[in-house]
C-alpha positions in Angstrom: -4.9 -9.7 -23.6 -1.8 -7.9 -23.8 1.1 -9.4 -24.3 3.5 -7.9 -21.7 1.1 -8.6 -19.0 0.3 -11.9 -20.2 4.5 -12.5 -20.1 4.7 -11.3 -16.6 1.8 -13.5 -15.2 3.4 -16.7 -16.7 6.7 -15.6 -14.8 5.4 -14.9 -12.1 3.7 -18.8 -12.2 6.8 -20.8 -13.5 8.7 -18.8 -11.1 6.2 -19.4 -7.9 5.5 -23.1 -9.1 6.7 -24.6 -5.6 5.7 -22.1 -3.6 2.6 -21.4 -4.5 1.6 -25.1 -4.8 2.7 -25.2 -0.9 0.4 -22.7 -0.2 -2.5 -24.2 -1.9 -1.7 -27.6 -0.2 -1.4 -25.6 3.2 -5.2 -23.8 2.9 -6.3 -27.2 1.5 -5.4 -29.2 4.7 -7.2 -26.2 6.7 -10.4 -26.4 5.3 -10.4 -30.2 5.7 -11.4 -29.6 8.9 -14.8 -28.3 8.3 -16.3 -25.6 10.5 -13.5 -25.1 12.9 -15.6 -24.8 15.8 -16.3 -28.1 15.1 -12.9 -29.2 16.5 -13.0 -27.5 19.5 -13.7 -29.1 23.0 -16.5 -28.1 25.0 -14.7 -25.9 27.1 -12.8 -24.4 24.1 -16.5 -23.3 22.6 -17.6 -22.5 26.0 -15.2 -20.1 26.1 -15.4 -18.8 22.3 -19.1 -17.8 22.6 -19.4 -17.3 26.1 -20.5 -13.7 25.6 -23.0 -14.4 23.0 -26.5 -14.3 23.5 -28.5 -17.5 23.9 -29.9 -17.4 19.8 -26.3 -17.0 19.1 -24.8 -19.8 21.0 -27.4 -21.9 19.6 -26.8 -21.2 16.3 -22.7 -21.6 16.7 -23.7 -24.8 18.1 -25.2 -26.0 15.1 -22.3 -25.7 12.8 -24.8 -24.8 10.2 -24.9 -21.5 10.6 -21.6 -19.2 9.6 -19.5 -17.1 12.5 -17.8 -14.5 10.8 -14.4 -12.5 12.1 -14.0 -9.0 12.1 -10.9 -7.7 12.8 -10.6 -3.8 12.4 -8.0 -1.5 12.9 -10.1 1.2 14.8 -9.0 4.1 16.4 -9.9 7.5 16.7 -6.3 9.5 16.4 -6.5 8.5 12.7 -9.1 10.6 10.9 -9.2 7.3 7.9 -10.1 4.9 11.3 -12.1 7.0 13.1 -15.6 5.8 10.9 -14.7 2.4 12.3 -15.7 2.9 15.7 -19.6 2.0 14.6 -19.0 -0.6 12.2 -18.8 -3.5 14.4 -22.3 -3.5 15.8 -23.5 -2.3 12.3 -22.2 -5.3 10.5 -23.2 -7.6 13.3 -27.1 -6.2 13.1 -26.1 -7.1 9.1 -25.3 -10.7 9.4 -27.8 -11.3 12.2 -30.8 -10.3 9.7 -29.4 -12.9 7.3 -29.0 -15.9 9.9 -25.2 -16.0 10.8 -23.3 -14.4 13.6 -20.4 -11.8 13.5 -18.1 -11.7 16.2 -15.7 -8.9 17.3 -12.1 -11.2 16.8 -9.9 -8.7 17.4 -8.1 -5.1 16.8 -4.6 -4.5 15.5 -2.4 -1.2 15.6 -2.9 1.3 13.0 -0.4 4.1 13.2 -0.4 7.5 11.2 2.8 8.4 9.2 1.3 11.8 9.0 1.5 12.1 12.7 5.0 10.5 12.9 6.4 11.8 10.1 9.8 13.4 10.9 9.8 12.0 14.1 11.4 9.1 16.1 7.9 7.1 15.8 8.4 7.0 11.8 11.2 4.3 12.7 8.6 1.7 13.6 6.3 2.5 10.6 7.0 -0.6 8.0 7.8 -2.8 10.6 4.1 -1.8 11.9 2.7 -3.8 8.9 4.4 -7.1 10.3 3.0 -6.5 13.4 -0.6 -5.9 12.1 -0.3 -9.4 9.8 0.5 -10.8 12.8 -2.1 -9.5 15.1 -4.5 -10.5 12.3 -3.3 -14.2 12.4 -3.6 -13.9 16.4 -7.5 -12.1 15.7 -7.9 -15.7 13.9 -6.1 -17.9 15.5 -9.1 -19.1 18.0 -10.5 -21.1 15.4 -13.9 -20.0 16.1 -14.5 -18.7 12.1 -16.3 -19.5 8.6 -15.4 -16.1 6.8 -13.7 -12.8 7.8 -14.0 -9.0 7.3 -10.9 -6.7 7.8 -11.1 -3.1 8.3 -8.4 -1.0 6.9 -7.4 1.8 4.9 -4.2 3.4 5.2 -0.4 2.5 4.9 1.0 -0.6 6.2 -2.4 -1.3 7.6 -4.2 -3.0 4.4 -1.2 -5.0 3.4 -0.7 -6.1 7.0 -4.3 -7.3 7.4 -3.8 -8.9 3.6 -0.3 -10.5 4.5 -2.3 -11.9 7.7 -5.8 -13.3 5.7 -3.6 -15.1 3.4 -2.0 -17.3 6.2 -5.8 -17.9 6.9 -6.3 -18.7 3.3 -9.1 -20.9 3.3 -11.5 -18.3 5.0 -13.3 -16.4 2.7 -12.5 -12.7 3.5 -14.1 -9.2 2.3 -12.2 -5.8 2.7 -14.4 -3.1 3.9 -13.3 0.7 3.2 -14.2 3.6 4.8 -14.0 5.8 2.2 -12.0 9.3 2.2 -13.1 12.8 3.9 -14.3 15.3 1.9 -11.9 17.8 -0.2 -10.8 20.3 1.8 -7.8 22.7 1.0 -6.6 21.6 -2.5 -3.5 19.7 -2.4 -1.5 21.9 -4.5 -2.1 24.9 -2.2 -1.0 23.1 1.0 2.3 22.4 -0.7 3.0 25.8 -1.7 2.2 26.6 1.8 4.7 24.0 3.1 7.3 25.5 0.7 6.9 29.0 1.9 7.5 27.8 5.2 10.9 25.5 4.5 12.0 29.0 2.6 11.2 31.3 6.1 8.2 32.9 3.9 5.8 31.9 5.9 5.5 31.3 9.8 4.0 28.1 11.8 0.5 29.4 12.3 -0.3 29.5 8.7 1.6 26.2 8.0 -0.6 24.5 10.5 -3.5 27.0 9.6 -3.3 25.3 5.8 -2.6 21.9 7.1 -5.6 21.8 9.3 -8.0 23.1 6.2 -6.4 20.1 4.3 -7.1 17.1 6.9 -10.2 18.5 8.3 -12.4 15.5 9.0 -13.0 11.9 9.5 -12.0 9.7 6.5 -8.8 9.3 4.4 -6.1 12.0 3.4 -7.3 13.1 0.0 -4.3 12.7 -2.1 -3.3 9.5 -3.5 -0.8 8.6 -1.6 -0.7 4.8 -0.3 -3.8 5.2 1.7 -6.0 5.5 -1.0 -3.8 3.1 -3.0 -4.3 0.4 -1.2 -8.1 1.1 -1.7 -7.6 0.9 -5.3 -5.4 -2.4 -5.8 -7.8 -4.4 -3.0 -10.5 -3.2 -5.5 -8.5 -4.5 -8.5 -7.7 -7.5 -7.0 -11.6 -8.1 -6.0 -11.6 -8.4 -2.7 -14.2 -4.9 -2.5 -17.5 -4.6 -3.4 -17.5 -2.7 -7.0 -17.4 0.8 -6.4 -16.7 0.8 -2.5 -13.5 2.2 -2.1 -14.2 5.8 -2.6 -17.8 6.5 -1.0 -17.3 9.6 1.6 -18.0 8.2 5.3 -20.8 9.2 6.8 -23.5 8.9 3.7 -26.3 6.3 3.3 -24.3 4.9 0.7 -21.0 4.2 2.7 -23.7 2.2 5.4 -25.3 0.7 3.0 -22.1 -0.9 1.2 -20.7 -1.6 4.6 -24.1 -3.8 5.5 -23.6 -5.5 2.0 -19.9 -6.4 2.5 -20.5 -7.9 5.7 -23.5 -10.2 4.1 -21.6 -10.7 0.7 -18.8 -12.7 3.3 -21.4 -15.0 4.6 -22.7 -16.2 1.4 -18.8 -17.1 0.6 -18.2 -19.5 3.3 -17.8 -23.6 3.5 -21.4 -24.0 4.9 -22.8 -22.9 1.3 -22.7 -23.6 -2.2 -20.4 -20.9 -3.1 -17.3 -21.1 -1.2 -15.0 -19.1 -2.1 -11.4 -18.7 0.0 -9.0 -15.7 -0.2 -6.4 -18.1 -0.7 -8.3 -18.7 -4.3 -9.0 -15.0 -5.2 -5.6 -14.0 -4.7 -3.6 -15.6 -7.6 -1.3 -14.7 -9.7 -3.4 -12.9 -12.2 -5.1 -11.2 -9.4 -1.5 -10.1 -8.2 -1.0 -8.5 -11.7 -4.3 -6.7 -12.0 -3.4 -4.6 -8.7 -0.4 -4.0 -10.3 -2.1 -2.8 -13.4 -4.3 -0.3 -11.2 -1.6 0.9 -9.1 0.7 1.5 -12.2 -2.1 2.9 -14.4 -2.6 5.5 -11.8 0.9 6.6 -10.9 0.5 4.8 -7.2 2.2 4.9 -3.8 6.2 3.1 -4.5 5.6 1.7 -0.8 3.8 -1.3 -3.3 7.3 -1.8 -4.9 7.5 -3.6 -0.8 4.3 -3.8 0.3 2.8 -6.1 -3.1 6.0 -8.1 -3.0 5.3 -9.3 0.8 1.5 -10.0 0.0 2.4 -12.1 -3.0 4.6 -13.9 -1.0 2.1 -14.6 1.8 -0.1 -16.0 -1.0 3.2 -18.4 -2.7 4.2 -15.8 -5.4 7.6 -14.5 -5.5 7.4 -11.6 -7.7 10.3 -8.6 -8.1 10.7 -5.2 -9.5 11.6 -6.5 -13.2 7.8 -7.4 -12.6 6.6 -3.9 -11.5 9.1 -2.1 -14.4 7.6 -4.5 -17.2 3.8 -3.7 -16.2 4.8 0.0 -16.1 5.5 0.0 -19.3 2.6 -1.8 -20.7 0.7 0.3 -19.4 -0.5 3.9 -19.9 -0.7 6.9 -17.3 -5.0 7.7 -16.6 -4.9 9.2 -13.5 -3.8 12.9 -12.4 -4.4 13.0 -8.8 -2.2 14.5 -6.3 1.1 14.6 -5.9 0.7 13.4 -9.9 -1.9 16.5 -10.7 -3.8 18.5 -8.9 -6.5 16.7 -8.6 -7.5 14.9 -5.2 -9.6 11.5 -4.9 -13.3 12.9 -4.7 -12.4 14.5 -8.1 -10.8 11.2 -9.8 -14.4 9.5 -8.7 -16.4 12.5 -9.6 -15.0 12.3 -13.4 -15.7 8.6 -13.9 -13.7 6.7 -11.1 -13.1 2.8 -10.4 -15.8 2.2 -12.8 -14.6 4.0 -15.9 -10.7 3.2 -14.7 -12.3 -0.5 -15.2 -13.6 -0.1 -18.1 -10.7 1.4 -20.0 -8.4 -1.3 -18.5 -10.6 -4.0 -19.2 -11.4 -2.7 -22.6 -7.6 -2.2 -23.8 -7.1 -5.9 -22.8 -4.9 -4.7 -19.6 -6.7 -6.6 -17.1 -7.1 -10.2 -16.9 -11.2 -11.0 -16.7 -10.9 -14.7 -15.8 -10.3 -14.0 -12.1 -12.6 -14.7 -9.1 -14.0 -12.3 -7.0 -16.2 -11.8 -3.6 -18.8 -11.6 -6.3 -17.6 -14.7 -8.3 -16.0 -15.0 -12.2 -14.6 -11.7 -13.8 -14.2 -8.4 -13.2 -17.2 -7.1 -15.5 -19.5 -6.0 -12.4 -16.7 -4.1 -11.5 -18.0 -1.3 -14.4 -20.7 -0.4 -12.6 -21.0 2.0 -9.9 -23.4 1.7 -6.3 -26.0 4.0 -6.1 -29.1 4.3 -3.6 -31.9 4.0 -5.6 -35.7 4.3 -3.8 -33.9 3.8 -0.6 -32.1 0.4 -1.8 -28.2 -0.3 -2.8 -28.2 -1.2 -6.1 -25.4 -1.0 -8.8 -26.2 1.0 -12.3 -24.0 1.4 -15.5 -20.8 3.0 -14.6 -19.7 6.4 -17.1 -18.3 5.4 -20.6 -16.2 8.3 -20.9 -14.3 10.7 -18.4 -16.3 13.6 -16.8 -13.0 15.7 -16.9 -10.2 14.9 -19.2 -7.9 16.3 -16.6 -8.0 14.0 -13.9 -9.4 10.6 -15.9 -7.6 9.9 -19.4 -8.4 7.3 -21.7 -6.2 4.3 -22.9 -6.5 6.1 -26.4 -5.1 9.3 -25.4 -3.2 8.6 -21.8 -1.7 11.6 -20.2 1.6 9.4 -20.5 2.5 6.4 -22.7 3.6 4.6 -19.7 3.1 4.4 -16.0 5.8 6.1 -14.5 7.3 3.7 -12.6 11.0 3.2 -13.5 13.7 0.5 -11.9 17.2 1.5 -12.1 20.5 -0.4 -11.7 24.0 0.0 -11.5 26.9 0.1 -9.4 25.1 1.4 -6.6 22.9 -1.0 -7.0 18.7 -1.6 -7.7 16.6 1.8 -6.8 12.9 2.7 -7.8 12.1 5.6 -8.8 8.7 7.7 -9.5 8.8 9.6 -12.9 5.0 10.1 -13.0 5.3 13.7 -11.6 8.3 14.8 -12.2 8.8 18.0 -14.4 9.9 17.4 -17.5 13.5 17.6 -18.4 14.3 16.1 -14.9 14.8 12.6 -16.5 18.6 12.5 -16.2 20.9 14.2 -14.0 24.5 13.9 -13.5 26.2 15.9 -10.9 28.3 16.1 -7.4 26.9 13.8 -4.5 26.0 15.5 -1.4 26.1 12.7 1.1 24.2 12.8 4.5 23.7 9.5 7.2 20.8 11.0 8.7 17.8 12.9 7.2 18.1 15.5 9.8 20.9 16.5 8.5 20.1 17.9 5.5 18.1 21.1 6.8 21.0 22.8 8.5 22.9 22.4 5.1 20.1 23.4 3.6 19.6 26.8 6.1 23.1 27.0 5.5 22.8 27.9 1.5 25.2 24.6 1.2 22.7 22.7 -1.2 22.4 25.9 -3.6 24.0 24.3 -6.5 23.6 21.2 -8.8 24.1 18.5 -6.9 22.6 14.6 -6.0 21.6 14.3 -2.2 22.5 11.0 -1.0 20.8 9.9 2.1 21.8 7.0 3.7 21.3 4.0 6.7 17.7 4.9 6.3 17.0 1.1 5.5 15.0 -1.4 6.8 18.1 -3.2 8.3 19.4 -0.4 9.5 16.5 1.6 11.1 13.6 0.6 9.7 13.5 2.0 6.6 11.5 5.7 7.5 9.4 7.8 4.9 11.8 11.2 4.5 9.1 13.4 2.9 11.1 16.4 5.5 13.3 16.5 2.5 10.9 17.3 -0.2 10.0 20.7 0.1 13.7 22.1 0.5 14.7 20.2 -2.2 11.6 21.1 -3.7 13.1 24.9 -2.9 16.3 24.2 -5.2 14.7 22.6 -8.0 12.3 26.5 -7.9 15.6 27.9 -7.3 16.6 26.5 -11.0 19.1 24.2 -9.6 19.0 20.7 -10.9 18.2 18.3 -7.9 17.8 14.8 -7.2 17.5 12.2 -4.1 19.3 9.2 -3.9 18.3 6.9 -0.5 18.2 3.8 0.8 15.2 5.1 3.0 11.6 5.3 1.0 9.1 8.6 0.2 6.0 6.8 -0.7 2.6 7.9 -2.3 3.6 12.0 -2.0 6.6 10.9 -4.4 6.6 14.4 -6.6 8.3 16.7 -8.7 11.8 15.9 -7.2 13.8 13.1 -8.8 14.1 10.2 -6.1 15.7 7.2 -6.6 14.3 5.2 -3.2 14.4 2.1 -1.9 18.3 1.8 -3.3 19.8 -1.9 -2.5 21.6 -3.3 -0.9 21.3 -0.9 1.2 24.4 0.7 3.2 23.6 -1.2 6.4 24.0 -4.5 4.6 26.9 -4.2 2.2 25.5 -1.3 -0.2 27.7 0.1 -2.0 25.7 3.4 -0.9 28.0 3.4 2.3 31.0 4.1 -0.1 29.8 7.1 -1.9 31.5 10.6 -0.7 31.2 14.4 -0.9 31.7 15.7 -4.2 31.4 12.0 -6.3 30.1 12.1 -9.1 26.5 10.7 -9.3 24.0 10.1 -12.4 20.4 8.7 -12.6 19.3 8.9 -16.0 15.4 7.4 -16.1 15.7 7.1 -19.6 18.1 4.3 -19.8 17.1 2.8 -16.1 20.6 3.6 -14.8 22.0 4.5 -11.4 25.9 4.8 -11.1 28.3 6.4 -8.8 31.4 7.7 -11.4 34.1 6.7 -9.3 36.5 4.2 -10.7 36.6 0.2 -9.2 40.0 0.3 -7.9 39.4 3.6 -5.5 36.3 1.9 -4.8 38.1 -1.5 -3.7 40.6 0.7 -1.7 37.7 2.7 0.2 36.6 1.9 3.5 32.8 1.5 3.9 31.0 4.6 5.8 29.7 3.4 9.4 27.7 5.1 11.0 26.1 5.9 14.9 22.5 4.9 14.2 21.9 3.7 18.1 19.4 6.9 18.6 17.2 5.6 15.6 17.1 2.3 17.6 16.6 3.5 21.4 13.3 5.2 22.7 9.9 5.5 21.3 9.1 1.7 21.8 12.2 1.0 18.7 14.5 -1.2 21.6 11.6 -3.6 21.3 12.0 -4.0 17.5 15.6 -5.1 17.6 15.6 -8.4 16.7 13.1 -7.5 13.6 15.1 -5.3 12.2 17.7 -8.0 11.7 15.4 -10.2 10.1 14.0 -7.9 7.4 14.9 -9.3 4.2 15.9 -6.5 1.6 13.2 -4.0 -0.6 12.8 -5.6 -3.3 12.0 -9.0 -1.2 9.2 -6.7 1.0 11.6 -5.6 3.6 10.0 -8.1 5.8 10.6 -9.9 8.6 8.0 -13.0 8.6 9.3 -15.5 5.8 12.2 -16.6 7.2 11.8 -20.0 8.7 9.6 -20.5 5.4 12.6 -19.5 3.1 15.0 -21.6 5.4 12.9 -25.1 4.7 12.4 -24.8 1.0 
């Protein structure tokens, strides 16, 4: 095993030691219970299978036979959602065949930040994963269950419906995908196209012209951006079937894998031989081998959050030191867009989860000794599903890439590390994707530019005021503040500057996410200037420097004009009026800073311990 991963996972345990344990004591109690139907009054169970048909309320009678939960984030505005709409009745017919029931426990809200992004809706986006773990504990909470399945794909959904299975830690739980649509118009066109257009080169109906040949059909958005992220480190962390994340919706084999997920659960519950919780999969070495996959693949940064809030939910407190450490253990294997040119059909077409597997597993960067929803170790995660004389089976996964361009090998990785880099300094802690940037972007040093609203930045930009070498500082974009929104509006004119020859870079305390590219960004910066950041100080002209190289992020301006400057405020009450964002008021003020998940449902847990 390598050593730096074997150094984090130890601190990760001594650290969580309390915590953790709590957690474990917590799902223990739960499953004392036994069938939790079973503690239910008549009129309780009455109620709870009221619909069913007369075989079913029989059999939930019983208590020997296991009622399983799905919870899905269906709807059919999102193209990666839309494949849901059958799934329920399909993975009831599943169960049914094998002797258990499935019923539908609830939905929870799935929004798109491709639809919102740019717009007033974007507010509510990472306050929207909150929301869905708490839906999913309410989807639970009838006590009706012996397993779960939870259907998710993109953004803040999956970590959501993780955050909210973990409080329900003693149910076994499967993740079922729905796998991504097919390639359409390669990623690297569309943002050329998008380019054209922030330049004037281009008009609106071939923007949307190339955006509509890009997102053309049901399934996931193609690139790897934290959709299909999330896909990968639930499949790292074994809570997919091998192979399942990536299977295009619509074929025999996404149905078939579907049906098997939904019968794998039921053979996982209390009223078997194999029980086997979430609470118990999700440890601390399970933690670390998501982080493995998403950093050996240049991953979405919304992980640098999202994977600090789900190890928490499990009793792990884990930081960016953590996700900086891994990074460089590990080597860089994937090229997939926005870190290549590639887009996720190609990365399984050359060799995929299997082969990614294998060359982890191989180069000793994954731990083995981990359960799974198919029990001990990770090795059945080599191989690949196939449909073989009209049955799922799984066959030998590919022992070398298919294309060298989009797959690497552990021997010769495209980089030596995985291009995640934490920076500090005065201005505090900031992440920062190097995995795509161009080379000689590593370290810049140059005069701030300082906007308090993203919007901001395009009449500047119009204007010909950013043609020069400078650091855009975008602030009050944080999760405090107003809800920390993704600001990928700014990427192609900076994008524009960097072609121009100019020598760029982004410094927020807002977040860009899985279409993190060529632009330097230093994200996620805290504290952030709502709650004391030193961000809110920073003015036009300032001197600014990121330099990747040495993980440092300092504002050049001395500590006595510092101490004498007065903290920027600034009018952020239309971020926090209309579109549904007065409701969110009071979570706002709860959300606990980035590198603690910028979330809002710890608190009275912190408070006690």
């Amino acid at each position: 095993m390598n050593t730096l991963i074997q150094e984090v996972t130890q601190r990760i345990e001594e650290r969580s030691k309390k915590t953790r344990a709590a957690y474990l004591k917590k799902i223990s109690d739960a499953r004392e219970q036994g069938p939790h139907r079973g503690v239910l009054s008549c009129g309780n169970l009455a109620h709870g299978f009221a619909a069913c048909s007369k075989e079913e309320k029989a059999d939930l009678t019983s208590m020997l036979k296991a009622n399983i939960a799905i919870v899905s984030s269906y709807n059919d505005m999102l193209s990666a959602h839309q494949p849901y709409e059958e799934y329920p009745q399909r993975i009831k017919e599943a169960v049914r065949k094998v002797g258990s029931v499935a019923q539908f426990a609830g939905g929870v809200p799935a929004m798109c930040d491709g639809v919102t992004q740019g717009t007033p809706g974007m507010d509510l986006s990472l306050m929207s994963r909150d929301v869905i773990a708490q839906s999913t504990a309410i989807s639970l909470s009838h006590n009706m269950f012996d397993g779960a399945l939870m259907l998710g794909i993109c953004d803040k959904i999956v970590p959501g419906l993780l955050i909210g299975s973990l409080a329900f830690g003693h149910l076994p739980t499967v993740f079922v995908p729905a796998g991504p649509m097919p390639s359409g118009l390669p990623n690297k066109e569309k943002a050329r196209i998008r380019q054209l257009f922030a330049e004037g080169k281009v008009g609106r109906d071939e923007l949307l012209k190339a955006e509509s040949e890009s997102y053309h059909s049901a399934g996931t958005c193609t690139f790897y951006g934290t959709a299909n992220s999330n896909q990968l480190v639930v499949e790292m962390m074994g809570l997919h079937l091998p192979g399942s994340s990536f299977v295009n919706p619509g074929t025999e084999l996404r149905d078939a894998l579907t049906e098997a997920a939904a019968v794998q659960v039921t053979r996982l519950t209390d009223l078997g031989d194999n029980y086997l919780p979430i609470g118990e999969i999700v440890d601390a070495k399970s933690i670390v081998n998501g982080l493995v996959g998403l950093l050996s693949t240049g991953g979405s940064t919304n992980h640098t959050m999202h994977l600090v809030a789900v190890a928490r939910a499990a009793g792990y407190i884990i930081n960016w030191d953590d996700f900086s450490d891994i990074s460089n253990a590990v080597p860089l294997l994937t090229r997939i867009y926005p870190n290549g040119s590639a887009d996720i059909n190609h990365f399984t077409a050359a060799g995929g989860m299997s082969l990614l597997f294998k060359e982890l597993l191989d180069a000793g960067l994954l731990h083995n000794d981990v359960k799974t929803i198919c029990g001990n170790s990770l090795d059945k995660y080599r191989m690949e599903p196939r449909i073989l004389d009209g049955e799922l089976t799984w066959v030998e996964g590919p022992t070398q890439s298919m294309d060298k361009e989009v797959v690497a090998s552990v021997a010769v990785p495209f980089k030596p590390d995985g291009g995640l880099t934490v920076l500090n300094g005065n201005l505090g802690r900031a992440v920062i994707k190097n995995s795509a940037m161009r080379a000689g972007s590593e370290h810049i040093k140059a005069p701030a530019v300082v906007f308090e609203d993203q919007f901001e930045l395009d009449a500047a930009f119009k204007a010909g005021e950013l043609n020069k070498d400078c650091v855009v500082v975008v602030r009050f974009q944080g999760p405090k503040a107003i809800g920390m929104p993704e600001l990928h509006r700014l990427t192609p004119p900076l994008g524009v500057l960097q072609d121009k020859g100019f020598r760029v870079a982004l410094v927020t305390d807002g977040r860009m996410s899985g279409a993190s590219g060529k632009v330097p960004a230093a994200i996620h910066v805290t504290p952030e200037a709502w709650d004391g950041g030193l961000i809110a100080k920073v003015q036009n002209d300032d001197v600014v420097e990121l330099n990747i190289d040495t993980g440092e992020l300092t504002l050049h301006v001395s500590e006595d004009e510092l101490a004498q400057r007065e903290a920027k405020t600034a009018d952020i009450a239309h971020h926090q009026i209309g579109m549904g964002r007065e409701l969110f008021g009071g979570m706002r003020t709860h959300m606990s800073k980035a590198e603690e998940g910028a979330c809002s449902l710890f608190i009275e847990q912190e408070q006690g311990e």
